[in-house]
Predicted model as a PDB file, atoms N, CA, C, CB and O in Angstrom, pLDDT in the B-factor column:
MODEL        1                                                                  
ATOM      1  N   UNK A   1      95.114  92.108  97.544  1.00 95.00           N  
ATOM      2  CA  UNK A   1      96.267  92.903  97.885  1.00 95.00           C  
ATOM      3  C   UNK A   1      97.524  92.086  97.560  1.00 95.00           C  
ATOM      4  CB  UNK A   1      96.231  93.326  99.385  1.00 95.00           C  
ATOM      5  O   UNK A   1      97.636  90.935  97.981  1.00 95.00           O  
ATOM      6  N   UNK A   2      98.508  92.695  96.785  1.00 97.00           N  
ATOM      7  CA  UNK A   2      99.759  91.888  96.340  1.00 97.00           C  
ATOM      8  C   UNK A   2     100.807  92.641  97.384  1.00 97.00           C  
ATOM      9  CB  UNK A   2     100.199  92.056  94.481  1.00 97.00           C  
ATOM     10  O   UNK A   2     100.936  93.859  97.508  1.00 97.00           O  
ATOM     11  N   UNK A   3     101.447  91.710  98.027  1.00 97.00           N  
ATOM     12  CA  UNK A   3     102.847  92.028  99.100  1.00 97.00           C  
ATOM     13  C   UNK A   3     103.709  90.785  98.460  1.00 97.00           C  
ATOM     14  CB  UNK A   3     102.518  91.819 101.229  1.00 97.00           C  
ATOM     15  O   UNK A   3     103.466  89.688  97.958  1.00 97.00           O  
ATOM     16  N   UNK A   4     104.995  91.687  98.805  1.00 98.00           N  
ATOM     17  CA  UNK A   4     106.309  90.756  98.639  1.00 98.00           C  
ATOM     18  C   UNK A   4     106.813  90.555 100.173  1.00 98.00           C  
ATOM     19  CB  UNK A   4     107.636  91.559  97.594  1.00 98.00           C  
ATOM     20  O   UNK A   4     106.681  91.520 100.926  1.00 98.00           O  
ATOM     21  N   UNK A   5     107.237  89.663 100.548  1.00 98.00           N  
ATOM     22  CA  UNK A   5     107.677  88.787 101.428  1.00 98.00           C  
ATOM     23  C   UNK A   5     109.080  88.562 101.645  1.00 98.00           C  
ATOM     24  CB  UNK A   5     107.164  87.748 101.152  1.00 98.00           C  
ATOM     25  O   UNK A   5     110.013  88.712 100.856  1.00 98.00           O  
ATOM     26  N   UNK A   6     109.083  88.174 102.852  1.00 97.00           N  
ATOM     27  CA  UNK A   6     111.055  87.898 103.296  1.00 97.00           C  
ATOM     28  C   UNK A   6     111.299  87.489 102.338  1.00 97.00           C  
ATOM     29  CB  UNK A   6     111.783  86.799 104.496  1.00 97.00           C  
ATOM     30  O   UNK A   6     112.297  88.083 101.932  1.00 97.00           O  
ATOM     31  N   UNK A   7     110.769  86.303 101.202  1.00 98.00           N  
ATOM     32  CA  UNK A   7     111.990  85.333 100.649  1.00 98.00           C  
ATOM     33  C   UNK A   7     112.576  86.140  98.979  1.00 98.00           C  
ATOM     34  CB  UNK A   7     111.163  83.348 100.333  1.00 98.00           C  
ATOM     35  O   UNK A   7     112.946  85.586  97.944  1.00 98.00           O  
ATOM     36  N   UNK A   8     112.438  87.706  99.336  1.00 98.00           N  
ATOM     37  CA  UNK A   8     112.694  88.395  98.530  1.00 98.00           C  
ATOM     38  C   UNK A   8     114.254  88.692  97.842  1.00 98.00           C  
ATOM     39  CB  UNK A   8     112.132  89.258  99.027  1.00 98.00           C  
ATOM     40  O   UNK A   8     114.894  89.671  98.227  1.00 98.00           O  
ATOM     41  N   UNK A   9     114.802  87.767  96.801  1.00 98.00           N  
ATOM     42  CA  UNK A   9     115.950  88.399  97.157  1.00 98.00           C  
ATOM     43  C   UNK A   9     116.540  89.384  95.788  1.00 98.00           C  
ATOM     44  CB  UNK A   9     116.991  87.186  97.657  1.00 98.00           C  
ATOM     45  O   UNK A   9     117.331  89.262  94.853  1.00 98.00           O  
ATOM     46  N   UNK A  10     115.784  90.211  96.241  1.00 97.00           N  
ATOM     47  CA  UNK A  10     116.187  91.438  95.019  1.00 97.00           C  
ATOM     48  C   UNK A  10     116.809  91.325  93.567  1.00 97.00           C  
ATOM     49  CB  UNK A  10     117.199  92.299  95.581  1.00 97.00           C  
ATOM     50  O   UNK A  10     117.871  91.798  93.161  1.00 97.00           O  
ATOM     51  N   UNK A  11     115.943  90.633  92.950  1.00 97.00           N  
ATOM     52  CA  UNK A  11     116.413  90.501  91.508  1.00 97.00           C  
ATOM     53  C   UNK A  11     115.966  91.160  90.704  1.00 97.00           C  
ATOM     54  CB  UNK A  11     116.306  89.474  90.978  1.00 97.00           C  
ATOM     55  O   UNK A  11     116.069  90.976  89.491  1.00 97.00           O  
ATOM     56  N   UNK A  12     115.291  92.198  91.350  1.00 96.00           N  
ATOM     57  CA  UNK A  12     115.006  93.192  90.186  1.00 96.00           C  
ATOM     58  C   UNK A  12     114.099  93.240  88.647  1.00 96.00           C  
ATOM     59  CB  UNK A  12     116.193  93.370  89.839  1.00 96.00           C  
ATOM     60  O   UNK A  12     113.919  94.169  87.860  1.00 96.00           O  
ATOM     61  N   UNK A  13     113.513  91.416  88.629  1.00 97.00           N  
ATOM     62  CA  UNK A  13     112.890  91.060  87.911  1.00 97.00           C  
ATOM     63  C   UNK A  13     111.235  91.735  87.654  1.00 97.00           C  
ATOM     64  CB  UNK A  13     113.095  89.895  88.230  1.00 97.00           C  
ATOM     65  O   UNK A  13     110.689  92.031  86.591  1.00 97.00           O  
ATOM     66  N   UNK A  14     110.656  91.844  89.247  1.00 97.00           N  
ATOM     67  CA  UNK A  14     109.120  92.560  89.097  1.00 97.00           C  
ATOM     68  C   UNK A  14     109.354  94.129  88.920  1.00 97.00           C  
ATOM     69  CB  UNK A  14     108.058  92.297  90.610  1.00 97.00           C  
ATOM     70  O   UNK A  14     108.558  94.733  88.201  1.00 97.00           O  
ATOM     71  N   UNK A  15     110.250  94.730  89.447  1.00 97.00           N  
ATOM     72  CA  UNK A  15     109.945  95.942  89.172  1.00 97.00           C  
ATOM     73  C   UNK A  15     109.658  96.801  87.353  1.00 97.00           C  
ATOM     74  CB  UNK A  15     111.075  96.443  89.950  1.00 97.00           C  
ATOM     75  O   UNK A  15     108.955  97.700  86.892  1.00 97.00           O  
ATOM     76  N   UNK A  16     110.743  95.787  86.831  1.00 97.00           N  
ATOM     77  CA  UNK A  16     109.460  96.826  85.505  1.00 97.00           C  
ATOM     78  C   UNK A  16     108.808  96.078  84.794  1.00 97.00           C  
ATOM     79  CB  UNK A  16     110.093  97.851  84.183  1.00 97.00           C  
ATOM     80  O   UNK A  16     108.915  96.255  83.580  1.00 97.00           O  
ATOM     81  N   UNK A  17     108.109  95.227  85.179  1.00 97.00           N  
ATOM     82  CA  UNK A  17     107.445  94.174  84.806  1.00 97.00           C  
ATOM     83  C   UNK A  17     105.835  94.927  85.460  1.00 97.00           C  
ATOM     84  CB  UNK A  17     108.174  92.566  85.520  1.00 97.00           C  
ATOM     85  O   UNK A  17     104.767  94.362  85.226  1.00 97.00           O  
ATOM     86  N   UNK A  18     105.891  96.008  86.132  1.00 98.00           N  
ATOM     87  CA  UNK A  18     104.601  96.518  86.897  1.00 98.00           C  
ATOM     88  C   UNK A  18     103.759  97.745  86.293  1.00 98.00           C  
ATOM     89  CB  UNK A  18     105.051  96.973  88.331  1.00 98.00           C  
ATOM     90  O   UNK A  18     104.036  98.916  86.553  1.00 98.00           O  
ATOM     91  N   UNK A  19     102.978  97.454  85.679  1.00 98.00           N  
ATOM     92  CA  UNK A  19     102.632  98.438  84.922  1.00 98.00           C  
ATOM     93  C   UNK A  19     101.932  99.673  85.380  1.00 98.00           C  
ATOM     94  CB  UNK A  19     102.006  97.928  84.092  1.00 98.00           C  
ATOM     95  O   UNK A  19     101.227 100.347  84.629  1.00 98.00           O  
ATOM     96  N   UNK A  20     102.144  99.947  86.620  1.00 98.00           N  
ATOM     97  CA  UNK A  20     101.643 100.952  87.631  1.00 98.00           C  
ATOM     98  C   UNK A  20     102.709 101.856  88.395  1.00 98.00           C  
ATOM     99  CB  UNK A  20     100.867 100.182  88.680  1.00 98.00           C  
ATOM    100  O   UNK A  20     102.613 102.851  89.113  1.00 98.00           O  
ATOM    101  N   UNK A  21     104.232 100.739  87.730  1.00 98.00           N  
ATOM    102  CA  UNK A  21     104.926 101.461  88.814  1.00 98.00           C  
ATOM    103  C   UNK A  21     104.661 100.965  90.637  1.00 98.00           C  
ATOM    104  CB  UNK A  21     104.383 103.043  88.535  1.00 98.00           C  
ATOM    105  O   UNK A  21     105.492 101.295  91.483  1.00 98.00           O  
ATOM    106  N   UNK A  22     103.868 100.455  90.867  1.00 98.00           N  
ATOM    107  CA  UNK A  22     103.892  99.945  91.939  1.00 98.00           C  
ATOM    108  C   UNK A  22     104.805  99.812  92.778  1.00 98.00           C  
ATOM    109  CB  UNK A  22     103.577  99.168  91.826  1.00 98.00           C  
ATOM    110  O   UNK A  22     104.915 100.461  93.818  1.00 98.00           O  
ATOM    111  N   UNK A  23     105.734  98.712  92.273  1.00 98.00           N  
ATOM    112  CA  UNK A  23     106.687  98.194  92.658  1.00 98.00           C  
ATOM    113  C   UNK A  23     108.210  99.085  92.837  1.00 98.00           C  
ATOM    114  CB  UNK A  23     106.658  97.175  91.825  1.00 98.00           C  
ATOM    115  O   UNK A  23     108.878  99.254  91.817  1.00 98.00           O  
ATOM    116  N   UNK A  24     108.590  99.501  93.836  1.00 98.00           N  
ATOM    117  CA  UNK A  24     109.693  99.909  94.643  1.00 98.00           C  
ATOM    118  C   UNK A  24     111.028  99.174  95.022  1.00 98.00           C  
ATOM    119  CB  UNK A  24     109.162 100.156  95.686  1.00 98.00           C  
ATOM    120  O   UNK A  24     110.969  97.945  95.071  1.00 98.00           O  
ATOM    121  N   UNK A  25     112.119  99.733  95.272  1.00 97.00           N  
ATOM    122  CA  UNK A  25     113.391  99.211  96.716  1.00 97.00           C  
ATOM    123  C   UNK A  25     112.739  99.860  97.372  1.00 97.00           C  
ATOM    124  CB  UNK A  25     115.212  99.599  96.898  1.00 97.00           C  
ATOM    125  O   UNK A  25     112.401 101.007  97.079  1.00 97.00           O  
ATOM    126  N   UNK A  26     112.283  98.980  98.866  1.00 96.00           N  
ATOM    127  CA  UNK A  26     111.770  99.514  99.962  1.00 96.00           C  
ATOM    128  C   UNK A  26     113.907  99.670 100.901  1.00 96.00           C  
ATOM    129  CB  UNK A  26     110.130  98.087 100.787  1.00 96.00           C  
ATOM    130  O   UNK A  26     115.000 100.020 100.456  1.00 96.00           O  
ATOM    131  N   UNK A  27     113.415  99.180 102.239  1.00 96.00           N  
ATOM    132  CA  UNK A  27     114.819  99.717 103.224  1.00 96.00           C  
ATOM    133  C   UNK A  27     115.799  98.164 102.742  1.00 96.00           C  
ATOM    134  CB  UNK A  27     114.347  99.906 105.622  1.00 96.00           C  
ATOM    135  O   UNK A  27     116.978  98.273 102.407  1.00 96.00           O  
ATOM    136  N   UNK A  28     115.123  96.862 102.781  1.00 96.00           N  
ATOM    137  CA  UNK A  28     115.778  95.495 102.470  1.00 96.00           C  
ATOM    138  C   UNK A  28     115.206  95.108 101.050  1.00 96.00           C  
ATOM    139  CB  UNK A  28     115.399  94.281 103.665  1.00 96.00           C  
ATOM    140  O   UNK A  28     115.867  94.630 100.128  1.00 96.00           O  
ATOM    141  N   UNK A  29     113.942  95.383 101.039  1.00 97.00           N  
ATOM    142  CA  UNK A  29     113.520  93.922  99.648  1.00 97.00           C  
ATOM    143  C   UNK A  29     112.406  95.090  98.927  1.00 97.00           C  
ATOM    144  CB  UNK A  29     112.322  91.736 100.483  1.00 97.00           C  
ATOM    145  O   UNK A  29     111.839  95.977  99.565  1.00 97.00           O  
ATOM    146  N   UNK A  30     112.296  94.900  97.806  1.00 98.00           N  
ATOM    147  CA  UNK A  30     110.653  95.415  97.149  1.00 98.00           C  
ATOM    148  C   UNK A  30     109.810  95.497  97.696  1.00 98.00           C  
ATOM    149  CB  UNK A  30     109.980  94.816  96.305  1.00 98.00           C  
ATOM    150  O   UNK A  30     109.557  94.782  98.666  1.00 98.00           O  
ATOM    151  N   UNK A  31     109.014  96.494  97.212  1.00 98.00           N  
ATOM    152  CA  UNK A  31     107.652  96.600  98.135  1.00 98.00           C  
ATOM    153  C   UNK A  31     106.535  97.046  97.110  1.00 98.00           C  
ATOM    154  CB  UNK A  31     107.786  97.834  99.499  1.00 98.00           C  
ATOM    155  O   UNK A  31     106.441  97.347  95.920  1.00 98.00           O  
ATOM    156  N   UNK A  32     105.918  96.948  97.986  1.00 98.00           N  
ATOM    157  CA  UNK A  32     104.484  97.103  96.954  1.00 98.00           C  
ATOM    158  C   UNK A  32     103.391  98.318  97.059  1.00 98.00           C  
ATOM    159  CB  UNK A  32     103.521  95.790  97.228  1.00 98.00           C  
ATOM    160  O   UNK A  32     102.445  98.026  97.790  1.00 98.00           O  
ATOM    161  N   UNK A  33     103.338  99.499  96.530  1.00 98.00           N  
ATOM    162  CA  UNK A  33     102.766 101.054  96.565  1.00 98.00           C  
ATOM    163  C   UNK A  33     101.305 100.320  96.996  1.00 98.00           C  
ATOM    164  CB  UNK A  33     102.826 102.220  94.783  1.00 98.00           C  
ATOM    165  O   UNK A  33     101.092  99.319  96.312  1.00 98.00           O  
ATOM    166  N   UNK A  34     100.825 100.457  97.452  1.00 97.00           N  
ATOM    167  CA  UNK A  34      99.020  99.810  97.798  1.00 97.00           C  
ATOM    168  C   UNK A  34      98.148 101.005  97.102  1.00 97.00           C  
ATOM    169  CB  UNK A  34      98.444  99.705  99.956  1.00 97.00           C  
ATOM    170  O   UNK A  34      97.088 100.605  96.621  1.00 97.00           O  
ATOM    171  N   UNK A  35      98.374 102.201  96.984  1.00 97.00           N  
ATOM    172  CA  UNK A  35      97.757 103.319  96.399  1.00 97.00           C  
ATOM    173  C   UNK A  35      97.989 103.157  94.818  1.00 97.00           C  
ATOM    174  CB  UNK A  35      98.366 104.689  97.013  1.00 97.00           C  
ATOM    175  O   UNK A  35      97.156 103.607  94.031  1.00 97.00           O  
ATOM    176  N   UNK A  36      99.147 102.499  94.381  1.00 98.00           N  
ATOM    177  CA  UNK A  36      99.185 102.406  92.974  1.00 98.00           C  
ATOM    178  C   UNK A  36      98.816 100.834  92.030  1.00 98.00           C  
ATOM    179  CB  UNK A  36     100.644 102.881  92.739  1.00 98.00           C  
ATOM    180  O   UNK A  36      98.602 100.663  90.830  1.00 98.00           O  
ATOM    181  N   UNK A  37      98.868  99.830  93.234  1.00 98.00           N  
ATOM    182  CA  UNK A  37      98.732  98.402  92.190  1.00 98.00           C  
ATOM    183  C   UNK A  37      97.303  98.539  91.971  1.00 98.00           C  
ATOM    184  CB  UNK A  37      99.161  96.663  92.915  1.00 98.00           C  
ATOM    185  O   UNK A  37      96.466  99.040  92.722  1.00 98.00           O  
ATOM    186  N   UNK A  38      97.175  98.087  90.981  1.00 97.00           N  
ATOM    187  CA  UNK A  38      95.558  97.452  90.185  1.00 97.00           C  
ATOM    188  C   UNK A  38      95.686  95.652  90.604  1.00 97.00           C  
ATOM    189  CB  UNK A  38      95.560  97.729  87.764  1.00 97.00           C  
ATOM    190  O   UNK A  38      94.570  95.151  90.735  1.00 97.00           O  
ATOM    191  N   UNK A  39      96.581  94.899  90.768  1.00 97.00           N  
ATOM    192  CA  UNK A  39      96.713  94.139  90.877  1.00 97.00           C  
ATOM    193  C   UNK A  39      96.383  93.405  89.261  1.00 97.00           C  
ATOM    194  CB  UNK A  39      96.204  93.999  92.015  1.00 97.00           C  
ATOM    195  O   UNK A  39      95.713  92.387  89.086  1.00 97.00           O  
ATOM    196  N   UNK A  40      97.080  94.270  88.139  1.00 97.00           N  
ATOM    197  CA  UNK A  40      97.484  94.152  86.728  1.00 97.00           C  
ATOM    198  C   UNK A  40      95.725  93.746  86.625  1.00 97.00           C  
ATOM    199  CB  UNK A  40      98.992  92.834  86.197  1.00 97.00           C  
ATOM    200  O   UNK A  40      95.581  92.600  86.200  1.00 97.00           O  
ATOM    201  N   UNK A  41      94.799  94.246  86.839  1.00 97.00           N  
ATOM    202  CA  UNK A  41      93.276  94.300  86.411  1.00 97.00           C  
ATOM    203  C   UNK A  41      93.602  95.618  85.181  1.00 97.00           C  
ATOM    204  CB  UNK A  41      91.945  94.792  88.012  1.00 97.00           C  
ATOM    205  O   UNK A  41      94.100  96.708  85.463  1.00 97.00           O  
ATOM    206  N   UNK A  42      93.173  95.167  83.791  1.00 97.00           N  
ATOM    207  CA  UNK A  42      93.302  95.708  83.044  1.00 97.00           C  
ATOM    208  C   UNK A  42      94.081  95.495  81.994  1.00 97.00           C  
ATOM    209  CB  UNK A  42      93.377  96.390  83.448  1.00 97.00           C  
ATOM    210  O   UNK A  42      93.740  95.746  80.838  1.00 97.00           O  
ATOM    211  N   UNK A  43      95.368  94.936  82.391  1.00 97.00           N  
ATOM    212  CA  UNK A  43      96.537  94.551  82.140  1.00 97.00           C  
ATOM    213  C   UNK A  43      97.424  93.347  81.900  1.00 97.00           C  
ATOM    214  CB  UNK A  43      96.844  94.949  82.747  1.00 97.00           C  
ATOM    215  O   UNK A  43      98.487  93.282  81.283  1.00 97.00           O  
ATOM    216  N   UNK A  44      96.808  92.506  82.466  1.00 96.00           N  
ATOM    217  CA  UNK A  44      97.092  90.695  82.597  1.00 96.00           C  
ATOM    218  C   UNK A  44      96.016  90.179  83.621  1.00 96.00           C  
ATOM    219  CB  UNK A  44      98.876  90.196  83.339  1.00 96.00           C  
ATOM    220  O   UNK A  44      95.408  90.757  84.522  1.00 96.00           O  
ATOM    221  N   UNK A  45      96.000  88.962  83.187  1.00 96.00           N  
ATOM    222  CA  UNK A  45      95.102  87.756  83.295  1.00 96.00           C  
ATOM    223  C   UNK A  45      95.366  87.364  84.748  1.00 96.00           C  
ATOM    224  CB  UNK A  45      95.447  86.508  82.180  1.00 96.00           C  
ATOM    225  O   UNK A  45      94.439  86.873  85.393  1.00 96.00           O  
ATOM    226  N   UNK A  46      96.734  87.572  85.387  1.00 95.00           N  
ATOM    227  CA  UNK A  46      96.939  87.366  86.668  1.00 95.00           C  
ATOM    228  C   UNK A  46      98.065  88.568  87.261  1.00 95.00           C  
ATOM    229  CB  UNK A  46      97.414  85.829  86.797  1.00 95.00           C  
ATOM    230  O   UNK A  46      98.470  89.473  86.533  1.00 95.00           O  
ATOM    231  N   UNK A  47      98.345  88.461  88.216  1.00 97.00           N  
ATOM    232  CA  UNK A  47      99.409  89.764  88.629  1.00 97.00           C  
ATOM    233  C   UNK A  47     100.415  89.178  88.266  1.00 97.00           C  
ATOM    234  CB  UNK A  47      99.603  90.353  90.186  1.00 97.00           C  
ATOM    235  O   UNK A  47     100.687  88.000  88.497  1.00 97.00           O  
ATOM    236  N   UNK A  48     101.405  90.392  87.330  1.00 97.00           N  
ATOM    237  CA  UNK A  48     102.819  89.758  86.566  1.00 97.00           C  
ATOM    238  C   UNK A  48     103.356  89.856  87.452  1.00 97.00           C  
ATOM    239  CB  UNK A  48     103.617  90.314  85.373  1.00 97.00           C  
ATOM    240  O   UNK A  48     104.215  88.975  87.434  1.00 97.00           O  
ATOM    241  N   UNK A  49     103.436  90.502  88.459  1.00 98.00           N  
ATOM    242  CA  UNK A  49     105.008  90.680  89.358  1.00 98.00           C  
ATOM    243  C   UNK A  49     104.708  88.990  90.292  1.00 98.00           C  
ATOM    244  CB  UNK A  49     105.081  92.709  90.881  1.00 98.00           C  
ATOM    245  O   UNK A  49     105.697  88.400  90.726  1.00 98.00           O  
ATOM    246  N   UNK A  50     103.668  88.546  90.443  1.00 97.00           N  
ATOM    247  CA  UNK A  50     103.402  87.112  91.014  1.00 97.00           C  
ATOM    248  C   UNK A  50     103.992  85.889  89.715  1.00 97.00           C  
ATOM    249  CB  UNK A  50     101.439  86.964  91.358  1.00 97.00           C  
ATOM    250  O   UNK A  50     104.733  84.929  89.924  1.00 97.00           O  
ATOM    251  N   UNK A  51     103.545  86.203  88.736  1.00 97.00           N  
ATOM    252  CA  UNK A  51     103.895  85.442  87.787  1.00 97.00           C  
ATOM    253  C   UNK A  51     105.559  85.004  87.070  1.00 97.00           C  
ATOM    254  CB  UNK A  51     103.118  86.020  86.988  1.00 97.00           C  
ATOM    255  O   UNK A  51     105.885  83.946  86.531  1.00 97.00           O  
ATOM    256  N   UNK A  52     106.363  86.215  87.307  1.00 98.00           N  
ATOM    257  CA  UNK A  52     107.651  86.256  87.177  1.00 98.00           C  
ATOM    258  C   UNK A  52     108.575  86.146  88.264  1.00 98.00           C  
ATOM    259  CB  UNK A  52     107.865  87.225  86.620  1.00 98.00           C  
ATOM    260  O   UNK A  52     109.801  86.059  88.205  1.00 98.00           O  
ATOM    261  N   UNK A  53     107.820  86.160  89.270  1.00 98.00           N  
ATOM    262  CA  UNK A  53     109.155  86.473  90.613  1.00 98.00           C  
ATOM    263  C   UNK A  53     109.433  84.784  90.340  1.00 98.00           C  
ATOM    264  CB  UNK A  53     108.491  87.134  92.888  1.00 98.00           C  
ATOM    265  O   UNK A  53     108.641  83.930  89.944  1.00 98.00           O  
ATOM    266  N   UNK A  54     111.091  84.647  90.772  1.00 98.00           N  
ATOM    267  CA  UNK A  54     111.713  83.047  90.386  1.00 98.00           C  
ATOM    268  C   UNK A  54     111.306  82.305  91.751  1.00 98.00           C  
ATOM    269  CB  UNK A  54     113.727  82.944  90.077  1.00 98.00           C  
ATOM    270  O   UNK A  54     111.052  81.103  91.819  1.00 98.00           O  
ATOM    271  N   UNK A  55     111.280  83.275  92.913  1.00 98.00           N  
ATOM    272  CA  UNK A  55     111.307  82.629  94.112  1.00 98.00           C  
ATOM    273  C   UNK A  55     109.748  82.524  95.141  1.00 98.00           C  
ATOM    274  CB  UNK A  55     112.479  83.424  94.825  1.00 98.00           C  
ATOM    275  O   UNK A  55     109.519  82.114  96.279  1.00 98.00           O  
ATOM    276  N   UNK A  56     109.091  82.993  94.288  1.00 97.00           N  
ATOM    277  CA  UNK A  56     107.687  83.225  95.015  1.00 97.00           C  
ATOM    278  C   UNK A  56     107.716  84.057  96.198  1.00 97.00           C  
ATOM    279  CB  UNK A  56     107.067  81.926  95.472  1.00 97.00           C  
ATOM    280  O   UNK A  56     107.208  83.667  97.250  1.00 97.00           O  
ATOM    281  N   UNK A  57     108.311  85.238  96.079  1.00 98.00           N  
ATOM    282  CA  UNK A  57     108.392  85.873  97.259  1.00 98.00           C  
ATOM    283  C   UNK A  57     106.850  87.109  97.006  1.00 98.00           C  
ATOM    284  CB  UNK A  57     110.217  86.614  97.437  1.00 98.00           C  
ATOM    285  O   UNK A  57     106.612  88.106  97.688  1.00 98.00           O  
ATOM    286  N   UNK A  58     106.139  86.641  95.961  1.00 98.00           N  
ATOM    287  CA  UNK A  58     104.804  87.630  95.888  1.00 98.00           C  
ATOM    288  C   UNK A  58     103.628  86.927  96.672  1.00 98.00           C  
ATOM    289  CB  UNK A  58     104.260  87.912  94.197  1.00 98.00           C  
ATOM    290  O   UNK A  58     103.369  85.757  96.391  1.00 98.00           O  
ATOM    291  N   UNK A  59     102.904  87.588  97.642  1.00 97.00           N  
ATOM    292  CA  UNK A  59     101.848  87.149  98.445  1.00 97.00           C  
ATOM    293  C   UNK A  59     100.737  87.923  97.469  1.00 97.00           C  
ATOM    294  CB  UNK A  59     101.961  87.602 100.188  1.00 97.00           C  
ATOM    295  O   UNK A  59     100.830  89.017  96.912  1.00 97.00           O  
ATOM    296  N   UNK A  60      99.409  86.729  97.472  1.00 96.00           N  
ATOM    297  CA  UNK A  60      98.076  87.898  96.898  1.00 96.00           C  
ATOM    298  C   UNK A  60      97.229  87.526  98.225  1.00 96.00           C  
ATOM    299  CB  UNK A  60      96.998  87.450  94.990  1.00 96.00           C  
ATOM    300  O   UNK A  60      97.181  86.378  98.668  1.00 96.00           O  
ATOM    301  N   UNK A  61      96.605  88.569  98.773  1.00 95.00           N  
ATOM    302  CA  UNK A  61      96.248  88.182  99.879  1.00 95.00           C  
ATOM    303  C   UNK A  61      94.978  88.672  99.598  1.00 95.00           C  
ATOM    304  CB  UNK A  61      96.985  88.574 101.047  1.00 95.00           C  
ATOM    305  O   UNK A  61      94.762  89.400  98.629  1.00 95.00           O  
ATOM    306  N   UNK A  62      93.846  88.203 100.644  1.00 87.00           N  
ATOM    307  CA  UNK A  62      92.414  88.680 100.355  1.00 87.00           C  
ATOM    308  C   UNK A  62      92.424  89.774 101.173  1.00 87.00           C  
ATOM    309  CB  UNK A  62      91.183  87.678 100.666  1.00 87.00           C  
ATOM    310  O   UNK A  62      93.073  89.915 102.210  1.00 87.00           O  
ATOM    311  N   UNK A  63      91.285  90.935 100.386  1.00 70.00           N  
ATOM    312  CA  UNK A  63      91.386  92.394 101.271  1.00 70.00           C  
ATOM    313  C   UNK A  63      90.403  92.093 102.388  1.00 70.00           C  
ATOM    314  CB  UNK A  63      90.871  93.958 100.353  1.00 70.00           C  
ATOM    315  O   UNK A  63      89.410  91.381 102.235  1.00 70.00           O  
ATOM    316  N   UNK A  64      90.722  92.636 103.424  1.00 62.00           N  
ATOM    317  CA  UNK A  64      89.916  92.777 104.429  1.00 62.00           C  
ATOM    318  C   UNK A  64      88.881  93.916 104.385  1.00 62.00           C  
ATOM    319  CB  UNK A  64      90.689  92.869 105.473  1.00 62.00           C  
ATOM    320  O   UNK A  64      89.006  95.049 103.919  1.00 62.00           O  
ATOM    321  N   UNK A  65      87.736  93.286 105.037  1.00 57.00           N  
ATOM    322  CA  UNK A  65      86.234  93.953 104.331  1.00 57.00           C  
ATOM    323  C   UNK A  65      85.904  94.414 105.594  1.00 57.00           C  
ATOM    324  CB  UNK A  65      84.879  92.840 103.522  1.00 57.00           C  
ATOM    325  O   UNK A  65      84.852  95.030 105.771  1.00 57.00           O  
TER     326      UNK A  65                                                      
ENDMDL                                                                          
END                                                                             
């Protein structure tokens, strides 16, 4: 599961960098559609919106089973 995090500060860099569209302006910072990421499976070798954010504000977290 990919989430963006407080240290978000809206640069606008992941959003079209997401090839799902995923990626949103939530109410403060980006957010992440959970119904739409693939987590770039298909698409890149790792998740781009993790790979480009400057500040590491992308979490990949393990799904709960």
């Amino acid at each position: 599961m990919i989430v963006i995090n407080d240290g978000c500060i809206n640069c606008d860099v992941c959003e079209p960098e997401c090839p799902t569209e995923a990626i949103s302006m939530g109410d403060s910072i980006y957010e992440v559609n959970q119904d739409k990421c693939v987590e770039c499976e298909g698409y890149y070798d790792t998740p781009n919106c993790y790979a480009v954010c400057p500040v590491e504000a992308v979490d990949i977290l393990q799904d709960k089973e």
